[in-house]
C-alpha positions as CSV (number, residue, x, y, z in Angstrom):
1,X,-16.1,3.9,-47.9
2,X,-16.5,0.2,-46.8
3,X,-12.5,-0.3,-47.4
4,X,-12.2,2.7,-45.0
5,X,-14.5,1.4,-42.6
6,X,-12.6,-2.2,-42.7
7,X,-9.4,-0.2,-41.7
8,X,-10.9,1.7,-39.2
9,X,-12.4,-1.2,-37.3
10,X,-8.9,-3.0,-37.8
11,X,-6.9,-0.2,-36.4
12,X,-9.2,0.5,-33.2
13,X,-9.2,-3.7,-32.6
14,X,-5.1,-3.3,-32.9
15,X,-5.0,-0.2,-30.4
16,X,-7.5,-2.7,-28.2
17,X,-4.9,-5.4,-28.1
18,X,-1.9,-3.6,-27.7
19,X,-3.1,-1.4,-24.5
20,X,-2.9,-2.7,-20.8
21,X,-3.7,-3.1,-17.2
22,X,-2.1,-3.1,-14.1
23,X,-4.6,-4.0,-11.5
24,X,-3.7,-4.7,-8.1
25,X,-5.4,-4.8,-4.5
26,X,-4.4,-2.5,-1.3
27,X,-5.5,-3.8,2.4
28,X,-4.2,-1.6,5.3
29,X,-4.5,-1.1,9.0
30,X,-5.9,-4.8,9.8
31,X,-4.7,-4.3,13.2
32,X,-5.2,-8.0,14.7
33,X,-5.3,-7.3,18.2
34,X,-4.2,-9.0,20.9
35,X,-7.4,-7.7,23.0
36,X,-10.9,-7.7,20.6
37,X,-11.7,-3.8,22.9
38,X,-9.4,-1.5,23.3
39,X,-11.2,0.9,25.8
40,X,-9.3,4.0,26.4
41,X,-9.2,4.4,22.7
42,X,-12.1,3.5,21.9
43,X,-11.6,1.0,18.9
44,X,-13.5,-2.2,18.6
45,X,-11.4,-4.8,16.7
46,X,-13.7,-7.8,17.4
47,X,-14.3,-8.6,13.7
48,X,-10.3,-7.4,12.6
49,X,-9.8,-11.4,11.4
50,X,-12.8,-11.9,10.3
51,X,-12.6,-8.9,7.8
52,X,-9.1,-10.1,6.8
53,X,-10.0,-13.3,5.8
54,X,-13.5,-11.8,3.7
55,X,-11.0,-9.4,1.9
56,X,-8.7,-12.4,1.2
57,X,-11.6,-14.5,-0.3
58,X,-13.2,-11.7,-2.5
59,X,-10.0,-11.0,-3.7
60,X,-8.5,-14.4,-4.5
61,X,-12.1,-14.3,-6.4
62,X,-11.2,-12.1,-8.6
63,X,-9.0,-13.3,-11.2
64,X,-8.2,-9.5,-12.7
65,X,-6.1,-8.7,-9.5
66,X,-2.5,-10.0,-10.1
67,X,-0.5,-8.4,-7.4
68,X,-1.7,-7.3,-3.2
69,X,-0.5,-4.4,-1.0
70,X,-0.5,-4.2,2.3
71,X,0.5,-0.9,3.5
72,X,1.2,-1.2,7.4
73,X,-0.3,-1.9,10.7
74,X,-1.4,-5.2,9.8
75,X,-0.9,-6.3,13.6
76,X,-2.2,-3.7,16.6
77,X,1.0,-4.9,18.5
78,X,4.4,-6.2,17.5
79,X,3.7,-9.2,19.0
80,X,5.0,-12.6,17.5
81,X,1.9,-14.7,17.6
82,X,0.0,-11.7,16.3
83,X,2.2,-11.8,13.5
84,X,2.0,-15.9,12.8
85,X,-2.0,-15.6,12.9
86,X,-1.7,-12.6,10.4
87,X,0.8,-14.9,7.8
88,X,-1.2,-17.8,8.2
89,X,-4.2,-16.0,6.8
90,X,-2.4,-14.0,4.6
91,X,-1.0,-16.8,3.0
92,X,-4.2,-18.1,1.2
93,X,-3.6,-15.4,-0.8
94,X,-3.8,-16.7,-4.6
95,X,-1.8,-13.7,-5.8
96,X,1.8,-12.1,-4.7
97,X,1.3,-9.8,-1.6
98,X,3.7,-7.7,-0.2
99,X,3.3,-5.9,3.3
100,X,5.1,-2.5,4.5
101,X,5.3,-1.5,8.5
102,X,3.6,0.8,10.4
103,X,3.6,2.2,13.3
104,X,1.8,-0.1,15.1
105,X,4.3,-3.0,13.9
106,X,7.2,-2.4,15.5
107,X,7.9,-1.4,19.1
108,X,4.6,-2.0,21.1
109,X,4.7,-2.4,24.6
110,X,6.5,-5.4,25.0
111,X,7.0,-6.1,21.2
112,X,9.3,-6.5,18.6
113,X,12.2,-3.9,17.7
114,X,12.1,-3.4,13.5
115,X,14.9,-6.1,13.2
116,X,12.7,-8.4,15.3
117,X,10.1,-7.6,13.3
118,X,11.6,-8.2,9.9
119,X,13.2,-11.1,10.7
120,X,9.7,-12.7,11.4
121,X,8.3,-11.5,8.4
122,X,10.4,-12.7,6.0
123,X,10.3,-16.2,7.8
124,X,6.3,-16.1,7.7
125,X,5.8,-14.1,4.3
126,X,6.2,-16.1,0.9
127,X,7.4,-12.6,-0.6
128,X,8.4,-10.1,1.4
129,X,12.2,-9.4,1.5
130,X,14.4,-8.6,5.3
131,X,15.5,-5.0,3.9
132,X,12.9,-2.6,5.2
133,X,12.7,-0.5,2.0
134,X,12.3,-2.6,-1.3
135,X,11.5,-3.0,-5.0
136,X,9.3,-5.5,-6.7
137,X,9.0,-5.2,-10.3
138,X,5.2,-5.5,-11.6
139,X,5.9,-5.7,-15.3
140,X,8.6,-4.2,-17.6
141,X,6.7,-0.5,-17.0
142,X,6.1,-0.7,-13.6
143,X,8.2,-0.7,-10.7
144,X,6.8,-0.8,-6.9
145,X,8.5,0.8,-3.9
146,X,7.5,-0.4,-0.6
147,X,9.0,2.1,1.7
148,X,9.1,2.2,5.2
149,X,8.7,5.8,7.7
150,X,8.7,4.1,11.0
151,X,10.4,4.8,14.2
152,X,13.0,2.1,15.6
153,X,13.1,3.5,18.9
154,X,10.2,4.5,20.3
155,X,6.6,4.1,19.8
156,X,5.6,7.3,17.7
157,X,2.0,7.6,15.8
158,X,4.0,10.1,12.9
159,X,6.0,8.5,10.2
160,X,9.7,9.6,9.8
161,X,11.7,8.6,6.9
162,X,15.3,8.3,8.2
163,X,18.1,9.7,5.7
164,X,19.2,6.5,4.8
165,X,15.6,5.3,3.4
166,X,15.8,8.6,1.8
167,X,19.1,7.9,-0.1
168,X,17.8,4.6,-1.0
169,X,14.9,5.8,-2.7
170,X,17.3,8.3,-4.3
171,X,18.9,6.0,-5.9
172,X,16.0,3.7,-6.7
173,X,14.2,6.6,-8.9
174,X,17.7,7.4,-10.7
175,X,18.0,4.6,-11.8
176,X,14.8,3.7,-12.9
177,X,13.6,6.8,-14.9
178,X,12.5,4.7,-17.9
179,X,9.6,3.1,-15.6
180,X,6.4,4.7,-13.6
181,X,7.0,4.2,-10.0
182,X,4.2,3.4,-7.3
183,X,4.9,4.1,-4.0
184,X,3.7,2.1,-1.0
185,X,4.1,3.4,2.5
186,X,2.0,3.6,5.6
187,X,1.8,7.2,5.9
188,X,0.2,9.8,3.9
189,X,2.4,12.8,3.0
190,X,-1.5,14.7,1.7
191,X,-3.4,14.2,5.0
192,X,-7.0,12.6,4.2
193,X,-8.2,14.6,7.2
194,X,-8.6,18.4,8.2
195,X,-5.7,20.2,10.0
196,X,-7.0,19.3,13.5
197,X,-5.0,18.0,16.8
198,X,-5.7,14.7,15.4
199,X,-3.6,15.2,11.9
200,X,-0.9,16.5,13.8
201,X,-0.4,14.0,15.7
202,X,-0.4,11.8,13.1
203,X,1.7,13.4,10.1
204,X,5.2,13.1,9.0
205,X,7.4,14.9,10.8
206,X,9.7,15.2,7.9
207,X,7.3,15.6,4.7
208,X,9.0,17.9,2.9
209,X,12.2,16.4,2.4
210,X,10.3,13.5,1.3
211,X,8.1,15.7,-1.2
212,X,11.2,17.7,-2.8
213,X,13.2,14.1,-3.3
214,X,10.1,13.1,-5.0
215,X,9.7,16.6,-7.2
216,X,12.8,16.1,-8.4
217,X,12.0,13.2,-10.2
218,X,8.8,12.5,-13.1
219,X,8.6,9.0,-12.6
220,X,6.4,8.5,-9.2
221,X,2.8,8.5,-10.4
222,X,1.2,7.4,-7.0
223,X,1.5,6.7,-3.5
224,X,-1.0,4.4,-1.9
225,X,-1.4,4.7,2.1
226,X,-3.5,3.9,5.2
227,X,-2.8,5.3,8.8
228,X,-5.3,7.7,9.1
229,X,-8.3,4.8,8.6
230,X,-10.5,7.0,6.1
231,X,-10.6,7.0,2.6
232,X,-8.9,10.0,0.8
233,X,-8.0,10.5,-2.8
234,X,-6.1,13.6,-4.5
235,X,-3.7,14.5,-6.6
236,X,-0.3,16.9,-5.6
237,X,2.7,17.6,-6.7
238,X,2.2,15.6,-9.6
239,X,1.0,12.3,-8.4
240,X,-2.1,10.6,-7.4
241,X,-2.6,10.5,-3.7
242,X,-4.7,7.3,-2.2
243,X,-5.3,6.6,1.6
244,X,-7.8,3.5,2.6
245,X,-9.7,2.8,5.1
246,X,-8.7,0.6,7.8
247,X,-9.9,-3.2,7.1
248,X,-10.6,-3.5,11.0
249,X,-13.7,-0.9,11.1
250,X,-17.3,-2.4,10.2
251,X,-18.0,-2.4,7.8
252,X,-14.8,-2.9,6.3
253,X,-13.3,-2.0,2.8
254,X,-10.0,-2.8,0.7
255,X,-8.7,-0.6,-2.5
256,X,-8.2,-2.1,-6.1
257,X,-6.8,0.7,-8.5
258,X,-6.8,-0.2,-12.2
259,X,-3.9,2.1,-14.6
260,X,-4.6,1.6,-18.3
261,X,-1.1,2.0,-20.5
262,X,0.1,1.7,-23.6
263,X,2.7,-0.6,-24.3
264,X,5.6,2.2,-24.2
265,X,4.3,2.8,-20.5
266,X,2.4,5.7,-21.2
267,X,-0.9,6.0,-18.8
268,X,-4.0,6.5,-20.3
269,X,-6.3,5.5,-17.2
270,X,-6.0,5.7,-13.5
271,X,-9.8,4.0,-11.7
272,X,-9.7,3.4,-8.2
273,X,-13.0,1.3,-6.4
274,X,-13.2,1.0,-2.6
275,X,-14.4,-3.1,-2.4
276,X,-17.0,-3.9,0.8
277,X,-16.2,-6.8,2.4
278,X,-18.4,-9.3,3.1
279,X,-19.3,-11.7,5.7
């Protein structure tokens, strides 16, 4: 009995050792303004920097997170100073961070067009790359897609993903079926709110091709968004559905999700945790 025991105890310590975590961090909808009120609707971003720079602390506190997502709107206009006091913050980061647009970063009144836009990003960013849709590889299981459903002609609150960035992620997912996919993207194709004026104004226009390109294929396990500035978490058409809320409200949260795997990639745990900032 005590042999048995021994083995046991050996055998759970192994399965201990071998199993893993991918934990990372998602910050979306900073929105750092270019005026602190924004009257006719209604928003109040007077503490939009400070929140970005409590988030940044608390997370370059904790050593578990090894990777940061920000998933759009990190600027209220598409303006290039907004975008040089955003990268200088985000750059005491302690951990890779890569950002994806929204709607609210390309095309403002006055702003940059998307090839503006990515052109100052890559030159401010430490990681992200010019291509609006990209790949970053998180470990040999995990594969991240930072995929982009903006408008490059006129200012439009609902995401569109264009048929090109549809190929592209196509071809992505074929050719990596051996490893989980997370997608990254500024707007939700599962709505975190009800089916009012407000969600329609705000939904993408072409959600179903995007869902039947991603039905086709088993390896996309999540999608991680913002836009809608309220937490919402679900799971459909066979992935896990997260939307955050947006850093610039008080008080102010970012995500960290935590997936549990086995060393062939198989997911035993997905834990999500909504982190208060504070002052």
């Amino acid at each position: 009995m005590k042999k048995f025991l021994l083995v046991l105890v050996f055998l759970l310590s192994t399965n201990i050792c071998l199993a893993d975590s991918l934990i990372f961090a998602q910050i979306t909808d900073v929105h750092l303004p270019a005026k602190t009120k924004q009257p006719i609707i209604k928003r109040d971003y007077t503490h939009s920097e400070d929140n970005l720079r409590s988030a940044i602390r608390s997370i370059n506190n904790n050593s578990t997170i090894q990777h940061v997502f920000f998933t759009g709107d990190s600027v209220d206009r598409s303006y290039k100073e907004l975008y040089e006091k955003f990268f200088d913050i985000a750059n005491y980061l302690n951990k890779p961070y890569y950002v994806c647009l929204g709607n609210h970063d390309v095309n403002s009144p006055m702003g940059l067009n998307k090839t503006e836009t990515l052109k100052i990003i890559q030159k401010l960013s430490r990681y992200h790359q010019y291509y609006p849709n990209y790949c970053v590889e998180l470990n040999n299981d995990f594969l991240a897609v930072m995929l982009d459903g903006t408008n490059d002609y006129v200012p439009d609150t609902r995401g569109y993903f264009n048929k090109e960035t549809i190929q592209w992620l196509k071809n992505v997912l074929e050719e990596n079926k051996d490893k989980k996919v997370i997608i990254f993207q500024h707007f939700p194709i599962v709505e975190p709110a009800d089916g009012n004026l407000y969600t329609k104004l705000h939904q993408v226009r072409n959600k179903r091709i995007l869902i039947s390109t991603l039905k086709k294929y088993g390896n996309v396990k999540m999608i991680v968004t913002g836009h809608y500035h309220i937490s919402g978490e679900f799971e459909k058409y066979g992935m896990k559905h997260y939307s955050t809320p947006a850093l610039f409200l008080t008080p102010s949260y970012y995500r960290i999700i935590k997936i549990d795997y086995e060393p062939n990639g198989e997911i035993n745990n997905i834990e999500s945790e909504l982190v208060k900032c504070s002052k």
